[in-house]
N, C-alpha and C positions, 0 to 999 in steps of 0.2 A: 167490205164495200164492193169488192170485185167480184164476190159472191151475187150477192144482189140486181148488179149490172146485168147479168147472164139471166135473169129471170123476166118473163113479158109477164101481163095481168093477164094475159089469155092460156096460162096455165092454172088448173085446177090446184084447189088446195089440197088435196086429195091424192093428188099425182106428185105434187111438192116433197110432199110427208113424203111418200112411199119410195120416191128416189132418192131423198137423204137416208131415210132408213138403210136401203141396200148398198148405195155406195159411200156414204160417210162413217163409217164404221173401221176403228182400229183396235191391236188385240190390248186391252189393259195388263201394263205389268204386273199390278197386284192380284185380278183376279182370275189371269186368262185368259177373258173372256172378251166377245166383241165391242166395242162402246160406243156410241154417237161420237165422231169428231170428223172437224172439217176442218182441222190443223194438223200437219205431219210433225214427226218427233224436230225435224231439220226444225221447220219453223217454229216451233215451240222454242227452242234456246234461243232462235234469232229472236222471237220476241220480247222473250226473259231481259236477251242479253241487255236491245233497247231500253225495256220501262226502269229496268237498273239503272243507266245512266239518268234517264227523267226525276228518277225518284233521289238519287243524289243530287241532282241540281233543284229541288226544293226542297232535301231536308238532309242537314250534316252529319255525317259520321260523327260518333264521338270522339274528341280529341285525348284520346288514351289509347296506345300501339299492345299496352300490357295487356291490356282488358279485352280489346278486339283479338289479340294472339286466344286468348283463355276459351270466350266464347267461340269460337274458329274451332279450335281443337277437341273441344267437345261434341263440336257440330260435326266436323269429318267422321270423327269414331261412330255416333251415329248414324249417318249418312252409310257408310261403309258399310252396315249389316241392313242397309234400307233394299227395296224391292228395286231399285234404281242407283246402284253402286257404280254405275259406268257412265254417266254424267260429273261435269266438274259441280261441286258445292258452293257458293261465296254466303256467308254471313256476318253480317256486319250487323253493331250495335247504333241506334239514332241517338244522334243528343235531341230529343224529344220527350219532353214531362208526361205526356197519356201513356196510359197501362195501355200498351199493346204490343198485338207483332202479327205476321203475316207472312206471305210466302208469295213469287213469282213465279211465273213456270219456266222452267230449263234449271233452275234447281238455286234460285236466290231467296236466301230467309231471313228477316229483319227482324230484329226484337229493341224496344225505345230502352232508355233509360228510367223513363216512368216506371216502366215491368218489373226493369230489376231490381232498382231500391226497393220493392214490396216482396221479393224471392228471397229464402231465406234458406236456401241451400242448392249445391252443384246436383240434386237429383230434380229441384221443382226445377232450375233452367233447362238440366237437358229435358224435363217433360214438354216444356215450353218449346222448345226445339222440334225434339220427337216429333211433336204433333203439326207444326207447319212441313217437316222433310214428307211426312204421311200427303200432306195435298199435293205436295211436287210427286212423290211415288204415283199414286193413283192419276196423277194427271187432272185435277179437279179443276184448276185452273184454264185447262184446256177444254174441257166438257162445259162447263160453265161460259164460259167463251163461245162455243161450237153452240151452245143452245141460246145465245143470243142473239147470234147470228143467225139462226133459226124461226127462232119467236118473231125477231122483228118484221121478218121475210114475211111468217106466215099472219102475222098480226095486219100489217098492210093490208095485203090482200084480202082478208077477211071485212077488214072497217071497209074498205071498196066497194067489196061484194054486196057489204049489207045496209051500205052507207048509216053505217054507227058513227059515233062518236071518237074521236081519236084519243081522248083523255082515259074514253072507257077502258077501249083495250090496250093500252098501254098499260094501265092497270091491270090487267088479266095476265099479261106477260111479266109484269114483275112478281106477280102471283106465283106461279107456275115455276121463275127461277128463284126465288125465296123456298121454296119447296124443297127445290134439289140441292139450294147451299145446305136445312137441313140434313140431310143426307149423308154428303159430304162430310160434312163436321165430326160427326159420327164416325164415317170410316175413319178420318185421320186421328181421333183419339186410338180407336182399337189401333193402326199400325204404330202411331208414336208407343202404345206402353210396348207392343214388341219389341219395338226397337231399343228403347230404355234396355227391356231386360236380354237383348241380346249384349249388351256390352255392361252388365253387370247389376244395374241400378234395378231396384224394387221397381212393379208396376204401379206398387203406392204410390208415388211418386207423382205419380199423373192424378190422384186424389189429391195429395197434399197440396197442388195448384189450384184445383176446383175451389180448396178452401180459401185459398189467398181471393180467389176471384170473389166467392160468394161472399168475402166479406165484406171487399169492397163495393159490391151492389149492397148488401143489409145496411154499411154505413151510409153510403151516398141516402138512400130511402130516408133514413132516420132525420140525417143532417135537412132534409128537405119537409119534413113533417107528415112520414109515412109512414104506415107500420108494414116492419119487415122488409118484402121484395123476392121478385124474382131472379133466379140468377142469369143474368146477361154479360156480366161479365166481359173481357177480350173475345172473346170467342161468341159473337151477338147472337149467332141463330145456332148454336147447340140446343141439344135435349134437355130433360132434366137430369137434377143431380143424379137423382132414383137412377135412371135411365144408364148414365155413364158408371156405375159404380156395375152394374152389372155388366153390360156390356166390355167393359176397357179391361177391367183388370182379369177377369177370370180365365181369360186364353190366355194370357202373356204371365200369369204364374207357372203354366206348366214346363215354361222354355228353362234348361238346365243350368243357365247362368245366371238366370232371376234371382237379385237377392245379395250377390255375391261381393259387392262394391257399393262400401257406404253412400249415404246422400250426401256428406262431407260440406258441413252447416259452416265448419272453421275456412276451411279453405275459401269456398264463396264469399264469405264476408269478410275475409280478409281482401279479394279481389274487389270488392265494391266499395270497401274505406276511401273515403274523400269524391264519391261518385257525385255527381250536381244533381239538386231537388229541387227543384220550382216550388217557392214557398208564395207568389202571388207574382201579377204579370210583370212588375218592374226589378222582383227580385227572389234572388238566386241562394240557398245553402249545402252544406254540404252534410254528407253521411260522416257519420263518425263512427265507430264500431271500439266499444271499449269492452271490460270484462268486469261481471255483478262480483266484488270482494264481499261484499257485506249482505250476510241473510237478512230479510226484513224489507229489501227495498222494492218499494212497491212506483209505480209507475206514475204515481203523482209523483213520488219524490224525483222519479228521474227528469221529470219535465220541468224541475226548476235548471236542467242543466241544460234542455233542448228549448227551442223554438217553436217548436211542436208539443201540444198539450199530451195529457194520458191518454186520450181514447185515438189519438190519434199515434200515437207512439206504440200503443197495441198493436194499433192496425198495421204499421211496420213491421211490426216483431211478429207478426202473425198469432198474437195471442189476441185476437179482438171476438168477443165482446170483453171476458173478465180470465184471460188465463192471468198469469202470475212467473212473476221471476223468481231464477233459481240462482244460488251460489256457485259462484266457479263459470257457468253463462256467457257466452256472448251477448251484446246487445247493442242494438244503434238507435243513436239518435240523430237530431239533424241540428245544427246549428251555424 
């Protein structure tokens, strides 16, 4: 806003651009190079620091010390080989039922509880991870930021100039930054699989999420009376599958650690047993995580144990549309 106050209508749009261009510009950590911004690294963390406190006074940590330790600790070692190792990290889990998570600038990353009962191992969290620590690296948050305060600037004085419609360009400006969220998104998969395989974990990994996501867009589609869908998933303005399969994984298999550190499917679902699941808006159940003794059992049979039918018990287990259980297996349900 104080940005804005500094500028008269009797400045060219022209002259606008070309002095944020020369003077809003800082070096990005990830690429070097110069970047549109009209936030310093200082105020960046002060900002962070802020919308942290806002975003905890509308929406609760989860009430488990073990499970926010677990997630925490994945997230440092992470963070630790990030382009941005010299900021402090906080991570915290939401008791909140939507599949999501997100990232603030100065280096805060939130993942719901929705996300994790559909993760089905310690390499899809930390991809999950990886790839929000990726927007805090690159500062995406703050670019994103810097070009809204931009667009709005130069959006006014255009509707002024040409006395348009303010609805129009409004719309030209969410245009424009819908554009460069794709963008974004992009970069922060490729630095999360690096950083996955810098502290051991496959860059598969970061597929093996795409799947959980994509599945959950193909169910929602169906359950709605569509066929198929596209994937939109937590991550709304990504590419396509195609797109990330090439891009993500194929630089970050060359790093010498790639690989070397299970995706450790036991250990995560052990951490998740008794996590809370939003089974409708007045009521609540829990994960259960037991072990398939008996070959044969097929996922109808286990929904006479759960609350949750078969295709929806797939979709848990990450076997959705028609994978199949195995003997010996973990598997959760919800009751």
């Amino acid at each position: 806003m104080t940005f804005r106050r500094k500028l008269t209508q009797s400045i060219s749009v022209f002259a606008i651009s070309s002095t944020l261009a020369l003077t809003a510009c800082s070096t990005n950590p990830v690429s070097g190079k110069k970047d549109f911004s009209l936030i310093s690294k200082d105020q960046e963390v002060q900002m962070g620091k802020q919308a942290h406190q806002d975003v905890l006074k509308k929406q609760r940590p989860y009430n488990n010390a073990r499970l926010q330790s677990y997630v925490n600790s994945i997230g440092q070692q992470l963070a630790s080989k990030s382009h941005r190792n010299n900021i402090g990290y906080t991570f915290t889990v939401l008791d909140d039922p939507s599949v999501n998570a997100f990232a603030l600038p100065g280096g805060y990353v939130y993942v719901t509880t929705g996300l994790m009962a559909y993760l089905n191992s310690e390499g899809e969290l930390a991809g999950v991870l990886g790839h929000e620590i990726g927007h805090v690296t690159a500062r995406h948050g703050v670019q994103q930021a810097s070009a809204g305060m931009a667009t709005s600037v130069l959006v006014d004085l255009i509707s002024k100039k040409a006395g348009g419609n303010s609805k129009t360009f409004n719309q030209l400006g969410s245009a424009i930054l819908s554009g460069y969220g794709r963008k974004h998104e992009l970069q922060a998969d490729r630095l999360g699989a690096e950083y996955l395989a810098g502290v051991g974990y496959s860059p598969n990994n970061m597929i093996d999420v795409i799947g959980v996501l994509k599945a959950q867009e193909v169910y929602a589609s169906r359950q709605q009376g569509r066929r198929g869908g596209s994937y939109h998933g937590v991550f709304s303005s990504h590419p396509s599958n195609d797109q990330r399969l090439q891009e993500v994984v194929g630089a970050a298999k060359s790093i010498k650690s790639a690989g070397t550190r299970p995706a450790n499917r036991k250990a995560y679902l052990e951490q998740i047993n008794g996590l809370t699941f939003k089974l409708s808006k007045n009521k609540t159940g829990r994960i259960v995580v037991g072990n398939v003794k008996t070959a044969g059992l097929t996922f109808d049979k286990l929904a006479r144990k759960s609350v949750l039918n078969a295709q929806q018990l797939r979709l848990l287990n990450g076997r959705y549309p028609d994978g199949h259980l195995k003997r010996g297996e973990l598997v959760k349900i919800v009751k």
